[in-house]
BALOKOL-152671 format. One record per residue (C-alpha): x, y, z; residue in one letter. Coordinates in steps of 0.5 Angstrom, whole numbers, plus 2048, in hexadecimal, padded with zeros to 3 digits. Example, Ala and Ser with C-alpha at 12.3 -4.5 7.8 and 13.67 -1.06 7.14 Angstrom:
<recs>
8197F7810a
81B7FE80Es
</recs>
This chain:
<recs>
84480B7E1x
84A80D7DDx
84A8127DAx
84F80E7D3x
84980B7D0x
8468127CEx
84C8167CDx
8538167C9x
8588177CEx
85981E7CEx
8538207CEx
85181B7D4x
85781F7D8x
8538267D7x
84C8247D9x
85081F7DEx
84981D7E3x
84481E7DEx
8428167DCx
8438167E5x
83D81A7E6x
8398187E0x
83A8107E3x
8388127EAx
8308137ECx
8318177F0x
83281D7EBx
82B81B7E9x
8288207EFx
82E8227F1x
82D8287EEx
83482C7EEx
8368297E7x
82F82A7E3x
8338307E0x
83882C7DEx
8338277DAx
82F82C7D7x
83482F7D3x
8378287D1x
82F8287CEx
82A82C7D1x
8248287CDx
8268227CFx
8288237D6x
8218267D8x
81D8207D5x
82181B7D7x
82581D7DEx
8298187DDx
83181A7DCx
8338147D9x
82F8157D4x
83081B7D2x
8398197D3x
8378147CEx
8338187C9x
83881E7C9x
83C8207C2x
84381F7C4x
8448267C0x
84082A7C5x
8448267CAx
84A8287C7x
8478307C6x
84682F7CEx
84C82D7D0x
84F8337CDx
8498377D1x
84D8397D7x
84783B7DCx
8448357DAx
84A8317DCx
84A8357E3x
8448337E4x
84582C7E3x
84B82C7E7x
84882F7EDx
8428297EDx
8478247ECx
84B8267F1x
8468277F6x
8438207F4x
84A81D7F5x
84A8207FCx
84481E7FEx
8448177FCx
84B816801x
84981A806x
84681880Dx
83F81780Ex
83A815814x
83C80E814x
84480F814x
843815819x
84081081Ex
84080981Cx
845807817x
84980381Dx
8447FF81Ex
8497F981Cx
8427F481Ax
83E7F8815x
8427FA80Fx
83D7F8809x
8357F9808x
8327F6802x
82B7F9801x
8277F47FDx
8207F67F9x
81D7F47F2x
81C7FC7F1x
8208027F2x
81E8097F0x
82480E7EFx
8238117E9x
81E8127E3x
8268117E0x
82480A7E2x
81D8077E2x
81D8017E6x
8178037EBx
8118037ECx
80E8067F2x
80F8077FAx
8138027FBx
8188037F5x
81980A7F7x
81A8097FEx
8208047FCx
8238097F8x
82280F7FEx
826809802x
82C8097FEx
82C8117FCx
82C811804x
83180D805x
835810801x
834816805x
83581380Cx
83B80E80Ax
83A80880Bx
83D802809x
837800803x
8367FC7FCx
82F7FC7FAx
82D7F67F5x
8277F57F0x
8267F47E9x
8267F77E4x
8207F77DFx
8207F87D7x
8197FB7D8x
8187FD7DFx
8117FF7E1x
80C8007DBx
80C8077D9x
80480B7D8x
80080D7D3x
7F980E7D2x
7F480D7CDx
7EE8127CAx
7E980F7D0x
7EF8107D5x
7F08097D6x
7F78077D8x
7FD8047D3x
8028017D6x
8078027D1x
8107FE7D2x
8158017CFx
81C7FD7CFx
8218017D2x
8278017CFx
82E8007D4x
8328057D1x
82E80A7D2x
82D8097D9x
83180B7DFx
8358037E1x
83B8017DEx
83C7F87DEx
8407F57E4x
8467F27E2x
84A7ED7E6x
8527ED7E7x
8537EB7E0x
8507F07DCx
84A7EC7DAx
8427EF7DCx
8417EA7E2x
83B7E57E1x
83A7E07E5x
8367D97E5x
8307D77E9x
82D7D17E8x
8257D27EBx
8237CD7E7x
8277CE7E1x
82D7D27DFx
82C7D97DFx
8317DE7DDx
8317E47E1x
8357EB7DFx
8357F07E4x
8367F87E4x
8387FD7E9x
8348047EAx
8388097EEx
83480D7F3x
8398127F6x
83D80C7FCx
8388087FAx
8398017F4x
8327FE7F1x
8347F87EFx
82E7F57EAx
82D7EE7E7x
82B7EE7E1x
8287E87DDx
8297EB7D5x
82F7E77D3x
82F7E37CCx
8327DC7CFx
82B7DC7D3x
8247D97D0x
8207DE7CDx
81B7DD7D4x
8207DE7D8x
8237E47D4x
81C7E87D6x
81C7E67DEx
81F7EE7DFx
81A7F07D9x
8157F37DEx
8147F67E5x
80E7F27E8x
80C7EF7E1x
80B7E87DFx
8087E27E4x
80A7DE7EAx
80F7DA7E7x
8137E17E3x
8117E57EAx
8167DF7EEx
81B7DF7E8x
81C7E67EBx
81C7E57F1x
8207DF7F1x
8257E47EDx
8257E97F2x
8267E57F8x
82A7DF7F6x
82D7E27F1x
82E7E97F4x
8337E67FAx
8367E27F5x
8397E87F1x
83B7EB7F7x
83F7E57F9x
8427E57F2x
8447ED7F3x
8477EB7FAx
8437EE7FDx
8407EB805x
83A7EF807x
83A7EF80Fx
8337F180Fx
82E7F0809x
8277F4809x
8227F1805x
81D7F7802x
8167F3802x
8167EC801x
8177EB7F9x
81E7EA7FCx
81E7E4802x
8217DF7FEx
8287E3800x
8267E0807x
8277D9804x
82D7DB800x
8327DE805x
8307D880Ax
8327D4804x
8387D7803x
83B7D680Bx
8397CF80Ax
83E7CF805x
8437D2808x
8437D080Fx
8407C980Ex
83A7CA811x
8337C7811x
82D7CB80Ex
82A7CC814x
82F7CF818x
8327D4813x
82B7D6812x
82B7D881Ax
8327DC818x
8317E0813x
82A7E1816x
82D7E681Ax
82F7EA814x
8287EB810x
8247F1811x
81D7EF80Ex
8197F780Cx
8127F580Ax
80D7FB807x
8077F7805x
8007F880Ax
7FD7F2808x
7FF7EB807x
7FC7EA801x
8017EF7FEx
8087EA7FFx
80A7E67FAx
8077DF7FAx
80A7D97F6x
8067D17F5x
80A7CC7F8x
80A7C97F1x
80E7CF7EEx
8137D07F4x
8157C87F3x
8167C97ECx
81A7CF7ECx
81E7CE7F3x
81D7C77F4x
8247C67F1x
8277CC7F6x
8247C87FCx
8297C27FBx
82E7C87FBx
82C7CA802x
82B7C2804x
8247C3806x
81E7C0803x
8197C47FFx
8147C3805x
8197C6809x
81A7CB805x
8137CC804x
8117CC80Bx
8167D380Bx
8107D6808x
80B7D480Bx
8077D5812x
8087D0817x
8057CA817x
8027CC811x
8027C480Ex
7FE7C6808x
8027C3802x
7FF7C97FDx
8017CE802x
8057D47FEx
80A7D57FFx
80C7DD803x
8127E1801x
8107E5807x
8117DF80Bx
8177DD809x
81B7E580Bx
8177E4812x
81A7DE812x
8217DF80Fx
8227E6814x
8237E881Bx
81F7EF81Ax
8197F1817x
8167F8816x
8107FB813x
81180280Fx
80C807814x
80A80681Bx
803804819x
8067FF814x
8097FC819x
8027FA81Dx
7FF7F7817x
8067F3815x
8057F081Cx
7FE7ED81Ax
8007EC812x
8067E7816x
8027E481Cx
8027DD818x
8097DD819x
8097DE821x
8037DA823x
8017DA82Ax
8057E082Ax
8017E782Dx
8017EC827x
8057F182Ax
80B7EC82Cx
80C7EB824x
8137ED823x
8117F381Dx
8137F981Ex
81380081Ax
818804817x
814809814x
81680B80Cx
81981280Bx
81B815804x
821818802x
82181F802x
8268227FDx
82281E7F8x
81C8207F9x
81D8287FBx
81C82E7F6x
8228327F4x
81F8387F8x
81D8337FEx
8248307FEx
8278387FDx
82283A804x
825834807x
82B835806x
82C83C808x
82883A80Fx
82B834810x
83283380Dx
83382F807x
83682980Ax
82E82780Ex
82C82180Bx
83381E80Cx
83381D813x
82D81D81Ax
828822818x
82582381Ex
82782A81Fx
82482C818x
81E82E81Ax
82183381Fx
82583681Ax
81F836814x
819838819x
81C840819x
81A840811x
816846810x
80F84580Dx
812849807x
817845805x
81383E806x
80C842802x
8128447FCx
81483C7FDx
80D83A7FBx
80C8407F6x
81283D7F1x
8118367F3x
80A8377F0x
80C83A7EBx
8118357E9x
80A82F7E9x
8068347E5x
80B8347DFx
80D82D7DFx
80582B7DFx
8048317D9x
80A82C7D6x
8068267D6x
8008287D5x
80382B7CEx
8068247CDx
8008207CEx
7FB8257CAx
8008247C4x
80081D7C4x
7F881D7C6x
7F58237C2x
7F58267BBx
7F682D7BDx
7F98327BAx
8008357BDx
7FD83C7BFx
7F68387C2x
7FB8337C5x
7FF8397C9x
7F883D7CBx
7F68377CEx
7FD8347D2x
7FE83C7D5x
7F683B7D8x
7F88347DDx
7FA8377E3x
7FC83D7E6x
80283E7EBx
7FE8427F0x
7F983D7F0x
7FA8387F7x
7FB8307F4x
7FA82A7F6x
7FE8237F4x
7FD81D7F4x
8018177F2x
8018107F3x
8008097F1x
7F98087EFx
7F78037F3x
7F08027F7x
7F28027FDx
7F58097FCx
7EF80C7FAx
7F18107F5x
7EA8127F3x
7E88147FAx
7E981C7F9x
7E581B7F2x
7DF8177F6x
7DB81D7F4x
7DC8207EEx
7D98267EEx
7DB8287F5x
7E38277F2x
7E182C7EDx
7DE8327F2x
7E48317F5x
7E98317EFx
7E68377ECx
7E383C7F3x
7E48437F0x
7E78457F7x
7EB83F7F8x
7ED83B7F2x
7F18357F2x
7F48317EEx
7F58297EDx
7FB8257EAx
7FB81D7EBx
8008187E8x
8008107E9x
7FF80A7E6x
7FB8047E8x
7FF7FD7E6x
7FD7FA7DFx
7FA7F47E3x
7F67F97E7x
7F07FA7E4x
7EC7FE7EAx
7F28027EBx
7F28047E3x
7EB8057E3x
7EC80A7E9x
7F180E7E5x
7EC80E7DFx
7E78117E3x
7EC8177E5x
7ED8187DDx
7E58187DCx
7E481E7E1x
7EA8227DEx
7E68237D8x
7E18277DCx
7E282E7D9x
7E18327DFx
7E882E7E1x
7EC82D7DCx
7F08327DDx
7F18317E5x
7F28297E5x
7F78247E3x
7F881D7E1x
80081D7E0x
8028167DCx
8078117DDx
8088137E5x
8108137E6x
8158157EAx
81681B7E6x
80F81D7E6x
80F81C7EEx
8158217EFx
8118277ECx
80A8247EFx
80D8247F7x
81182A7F6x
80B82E7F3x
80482C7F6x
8028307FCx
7FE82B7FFx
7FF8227FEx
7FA81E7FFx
7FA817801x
7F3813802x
7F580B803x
7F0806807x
7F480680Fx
7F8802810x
7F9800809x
7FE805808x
80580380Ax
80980A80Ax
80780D804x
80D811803x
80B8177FEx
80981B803x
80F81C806x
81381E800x
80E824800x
810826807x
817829806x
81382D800x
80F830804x
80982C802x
80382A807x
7FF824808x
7F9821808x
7F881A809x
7F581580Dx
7F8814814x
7FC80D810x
80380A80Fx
808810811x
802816812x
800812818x
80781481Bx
80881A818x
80181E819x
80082381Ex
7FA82981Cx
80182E81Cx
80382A816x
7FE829811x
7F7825811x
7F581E813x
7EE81A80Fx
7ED816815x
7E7812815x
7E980B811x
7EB808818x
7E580A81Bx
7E1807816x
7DE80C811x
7DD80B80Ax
7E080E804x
7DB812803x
7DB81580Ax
7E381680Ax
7E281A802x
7DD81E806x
7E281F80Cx
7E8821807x
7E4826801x
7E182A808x
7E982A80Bx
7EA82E804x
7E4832804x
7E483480Bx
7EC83480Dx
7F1832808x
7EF837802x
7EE83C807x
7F483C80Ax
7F983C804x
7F5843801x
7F4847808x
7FA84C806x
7FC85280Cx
7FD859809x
805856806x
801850802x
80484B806x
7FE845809x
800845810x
7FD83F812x
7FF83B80Cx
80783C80Dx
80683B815x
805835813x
80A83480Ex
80F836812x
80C831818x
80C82C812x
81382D810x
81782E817x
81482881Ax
812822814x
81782480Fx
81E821813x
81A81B817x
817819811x
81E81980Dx
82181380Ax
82781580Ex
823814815x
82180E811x
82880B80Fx
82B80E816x
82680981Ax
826803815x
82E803817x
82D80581Ex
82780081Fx
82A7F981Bx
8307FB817x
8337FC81Cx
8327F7821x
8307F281Cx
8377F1819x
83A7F0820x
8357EA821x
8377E781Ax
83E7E781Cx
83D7E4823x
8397DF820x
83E7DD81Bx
8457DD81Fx
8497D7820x
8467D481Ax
83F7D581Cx
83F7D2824x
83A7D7826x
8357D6821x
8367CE822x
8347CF829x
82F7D3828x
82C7CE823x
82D7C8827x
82A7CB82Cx
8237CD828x
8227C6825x
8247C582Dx
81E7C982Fx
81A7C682Ax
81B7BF82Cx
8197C0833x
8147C7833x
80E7C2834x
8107BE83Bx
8107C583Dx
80B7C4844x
8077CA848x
8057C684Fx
8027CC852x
8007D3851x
7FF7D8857x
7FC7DF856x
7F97E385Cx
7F77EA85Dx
7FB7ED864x
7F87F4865x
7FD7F9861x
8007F385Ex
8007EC85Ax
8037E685Bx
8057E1855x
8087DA857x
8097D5852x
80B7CD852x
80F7CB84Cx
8127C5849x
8177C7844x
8187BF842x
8207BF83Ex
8217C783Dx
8247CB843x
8227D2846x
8267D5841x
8227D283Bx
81C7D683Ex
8197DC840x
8127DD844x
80F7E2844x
8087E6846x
8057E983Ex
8007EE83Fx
7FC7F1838x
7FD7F9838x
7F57FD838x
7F5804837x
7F880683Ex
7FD802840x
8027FF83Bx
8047F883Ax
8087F4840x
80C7EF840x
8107EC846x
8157E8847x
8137E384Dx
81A7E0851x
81B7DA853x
8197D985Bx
81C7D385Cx
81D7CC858x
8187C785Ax
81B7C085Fx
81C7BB85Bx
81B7BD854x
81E7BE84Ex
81E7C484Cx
8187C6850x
8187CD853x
8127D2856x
8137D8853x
8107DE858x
80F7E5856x
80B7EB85Ax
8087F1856x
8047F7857x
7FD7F6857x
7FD7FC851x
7F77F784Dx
7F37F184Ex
7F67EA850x
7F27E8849x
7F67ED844x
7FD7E8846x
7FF7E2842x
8057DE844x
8097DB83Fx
8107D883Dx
8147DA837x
81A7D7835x
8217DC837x
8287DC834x
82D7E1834x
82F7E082Dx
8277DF82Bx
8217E4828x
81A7E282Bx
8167E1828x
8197E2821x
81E7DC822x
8197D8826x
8127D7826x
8107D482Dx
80C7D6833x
8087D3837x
8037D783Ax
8007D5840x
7F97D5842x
</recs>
């Protein structure tokens, strides 16, 4: 950001960094130049939080009394000084990987990103857990673009009505006001480029800087467009099929289209649920160009630098499109890629799946389109494997080719001043910079005094921003006077009172309602003489959602109770900056979704660092992290209890355990037990469940080795990937001549003979392998052994008895022989599908 379109010269060089740090979003939760921002506009800065605003509104008379403000000069120079230094200087990924001669740029595809309320382009867990991607990898340097789009409306913005009905309100963001700035190309001129899917489209592009990282963003909203196609980035996740294929056919196509007009050639391109799969076709499409290739082979070349993260825990959660309407908005694009649109179709389809009206699944086509896979929790992992078992038929469960990387978050964005100073003095300042893993041992001689006046401010805080809030709303709904209004504000919540929160989609699967089961019993709770509580709940239900509207209307209904009111709050217009407050003041976070229908479920772990405590069913990331020293588990979903049964177990974990703890106090006032617990919490979930360990091992386990593979394949205009290529056609081809004349299986006392007569026809011993599988029980893990050639067979082609002799550790009927295809340069069963199990 230049800081000549606000300034005259002069004064530009007495506030020299100033529009620098307003333009990057990491000065939206990088609180070092909060002070900077509030006497550019206190008022403003604090209902806002955006510093590009707040530099856009500002007098150039004040700017002009504070260049003439030596402290605030100072202070202005220290902060810039010490943003410049940090941007320049080595990080983790320079330290141990920059010579890594293959991987020199990442681009981070995902139709939402939520950095900042500065830049409303989110909408929930996903959108969060891109943004924290991007603020980590800036942290850790890596060599990262992000790219989206950039929304006129964003997500829909919540009000409601008398009768606690949901309104979902669209206000147009105006660009100036936000922190991006258009893209230009060497000429001066905004860069825009050109699709033709079906038609002409003018895209213009933006960039958002976060610290090391660019976010480029599409954005349809240019005059030369048809007034349709002006509204394709109106919305988040608004609109019907064909707007929701219009985006993705933005972010995908379009998305690596602009890339390529900047210079710009990512190694490694990870692709952020599968809104954006389409970037699998466009990247083969542009090899093909550039090397003369066929699709099919430059699809396998490319293949090997697509990382493919799904979030979703059910199948009907991916985004599915009409044969009908793929054809008519990407049949033109098909010829492009020299394939018919039955091919094309046949991406996204199952195998085998000859149905005519079949959908067409984007998450097919990422599989498809990338050589890893990976779930967001460990447990999701599990339910992925079963969502895409179609695309693996014959294929055990358990060889499905998904594996997780669970979510973290990004600390610094989340943590509290006073948690951040804690830390700090603990642990140094530099911690989420670079491995966390000796963090838990350095923070864990925190005394029980300092974690208790932590929690006391950070409670506080909430308590004063749920005071301001209400007093909002109240003025908006209500007809009282000023004095009543100001009784009534000072009599919700209490800073001495333990409370709990909860923020999240409203959605049925989470259960939102399930503490409110027993209306009556919640309000014992709340209002116990001895040890009250009180509640502050946030979120929002999708416009189309109307049982998760009516879940919230139902939360508005209770509130109304007098004996409540002032120990239960409904926070409208859930958004980033209502869940900074929530997850830095709640003593206790509540997550109730049906197991396993959780992916990760991130809030939870955006209290961790705060001192905040979890209870929560024993689903997405919780079912990795809990242990009885940590928090509390609502188990009993998985074991087939009803919702009324779970209600009972968390209303008696409240009564009987969790209320108990945080108020039994020792002669200094402290709750022994409650910050035994905060300490074992902190120390232990805090670093691992981080967007630094996240980043970290996205790195490690695919970057990484993912580039090097891209480029081993596309060497020597892509001799590796044509081989590869021919030898999976040829292996389709011949698969089915595959013959197993014999199959010997015999106990031997303490061991167990397998001995196989098999006939490979036209592949070689080098195209196979044959192995003995055994399905994992509850004792014994799942095995798989090789079985050798012991000689081939006398006047064969190709024939061989294969031999091999094990422990007889299970019975002979847990083993199944089985071929599957082998090739060093090949990813089985991602890449190729066959098996042949042998019975």
């Amino acid at each position: 950001m230049k800081a000549s379109g606000f300034f005259r010269p002069d004064l530009a060089k007495k506030l020299d960094g100033l529009a620098e740090l307003a333009g990057d979003c990491s000065y939206t939760w990088a609180h070092g130049a909060d002070e900077i921002w509030s006497e550019l506009d206190d008022e403003l800065w604090k209902l806002t939080r955006n510093p590009w605003l707040v530099l856009q509104s500002v007098s150039h008379a004040h700017l002009e009394t504070l260049s003439e403000n030596p402290g605030f000069c100072q202070k202005l120079r220290t902060i810039v000084s010490a943003h410049r230094l940090a941007l320049s200087e080595n990080r983790w990924f320079q330290h141990h990987y920059e010579q890594q001669a293959a991987l020199k740029k990442i681009a981070y595809f995902s139709m939402e990103f939520g950095l900042s309320e500065a830049l409303p382009i989110y909408s929930g867990g996903l959108g969060l857990l891109a943004g924290d991607h991007l603020k980590a990898a800036s942290d850790l340097g890596l060599p990262l673009v992000g790219v989206g789009l950039l929304y006129q409306n964003g997500y829909f913005r919540q009000d409601f009505d008398s009768d606690g009905n949901q309104i979902a309100l669209y206000p147009s963001s105006n660009t100036s006001d936000l922190p991006v700035t258009p893209v230009r190309d060497a000429n001066g001129e905004w860069l825009r480029i050109k699709l033709l899917t079906p038609y002409q489209l003018w895209v213009r592009v933006w960039q958002a800087q976060i610290g090391r990282i660019e976010l480029y963003l599409l954005d349809t909203n240019d005059p030369i467009n048809h007034p349709v196609d002006r509204c394709i980035t109106t919305e988040l996740y608004g609109g019907g099929s064909s707007h929701r294929l219009a985006q993705e056919i933005l972010l995908g196509i379009g998305g690596w289209r602009v890339l390529q007009a900047l210079g710009i050639t990512p190694d490694v391109c990870h692709l952020n649920e599968g809104h954006a799969a389409l970037v699998v076709l466009e990247r083969a499409r542009d090899l093909m160009r550039e090397k003369e290739l066929d699709f099919a082979t430059a699809l396998t070349i490319t293949r090997a630098g697509n990382l493919f993260t799904t979030h979703t825990p059910v199948e009907a959660g991916f985004d599915r499109f009409s044969p009908e309407l793929v054809n008519n908005q990407l049949g033109l694009y098909a010829k492009e890629l020299d394939i018919s649109v039955a091919t094309l179709l046949s991406l996204g389809r199952a195998p085998g799946n000859t149905d005519p009206a079949a959908p067409f699944n984007m998450a097919y086509l990422a599989i498809r389109g990338s050589a890893a896979v990976n779930g967001v929790s460990r447990l999701h992992a599990e339910v992925s494997r079963d969502i895409f078992s179609p695309l693996f038929p014959n294929w055990s469960r358990h060889d499905i080719p998904i594996t997780n990387v669970t979510n973290g978050v990004h600390v610094p964005a989340w943590d509290s001043k006073d948690a951040d100073e804690l830390w700090t003095h603990l642990c140094g300042k530099g911690r989420w910079f670079c491995d966390p893993e000796m963090l838990g041992q350095n923070f864990n001689r925190v005394a029980d005094q300092e974690l208790w006046q932590m929690r006391a401010k950070n409670r506080a805080r909430l308590v004063h921003f749920v005071r301001d809030e209400y007093n909002r709303e109240l003025n908006i709904h209500s007809n009282l006077t000023e004095k009543e209004l100001e009784k009534r504000v000072l009599r919700v919540f209490d800073p001495n009172v333990m409370t709990i929160g909860f923020a999240r989609r409203f959605a049925t699967y989470k259960r939102p309602n399930l503490l409110l089961t027993d209306p009556d019993r919640l309000a014992r709770i709340l209002c116990h003489p001895e040890r009250p509580v009180q509640l502050v709940i946030s979120g929002k239900a999708h416009p189309a959602d109307l049982p998760g509207q009516q879940l919230i209307k139902a939360w508005h209904q209770f509130m109304r109770r007098p004996d409540i009111r002032e120990r239960a709050v409904f926070l409208s217009d859930y958004d980033m900056i209502t869940a900074e407050f929530l997850v830095q003041g709640v003593d206790l976070w509540i997550n109730t979704p049906k197991r396993p229908w959780e992916a990760c479920g991130t809030s939870g772990m955006k209290i961790l660092v705060n001192g905040g405590l979890n209870v929560s069913e024993l689903d997405g990331w919780w079912a990795e992290a809990y242990t009885p020293e940590v928090g509390w588990s609502l188990n009993g979903n998985e074991d087939g209890h009803s919702d009324q049964e779970q209600a009972e177990m968390l209303y008696r974990l409240l009564e009987e355990d969790i209320v108990p703890a945080f108020y039994e106090r020792n002669d200094n006032g402290i709750p022994e037990r409650w910050t035994k617990k905060m300490r074992a919490s902190m120390t232990k979930l805090t670093p691992y469940f981080s967007a630094n360990r996240m980043v970290r091992e996205y790195t490690e386990r695919f970057y990484l080795p993912l580039a090097t593979h891209y480029h081993e394949r596309a060497a020597k205009q892509g001799e590796l990937g044509k081989k590869l290529t021919q030898w999976q056609q040829h292996l389709y081809d011949f698969w089915p001549k595959i013959h197993v004349a014999q199959v010997q299986a015999e106990d031997q006392g303490a061991q167990q003979l397998f001995k196989l007569h098999i006939y490979l026809g036209d592949l070689t011993a080098d195209d196979v392998e044959v192995q003995l599988f055994s399905e994992p029980t509850v004792d014994i893990q799942q095995a798989i052994h090789p079985i050798p050639i012991d000689h081939p067979i006398p006047g064969a082609v190709n024939g061989y008895v294969y031999s091999l002799t094990i422990p007889a550790i299970r019975p002979l009927k847990d083993y199944t022989p089985r071929i599957i295809p082998r090739h060093p340069g090949c990813q089985v069963p991602i890449e190729t599908q066959h098996i042949l199990w042998i019975k």
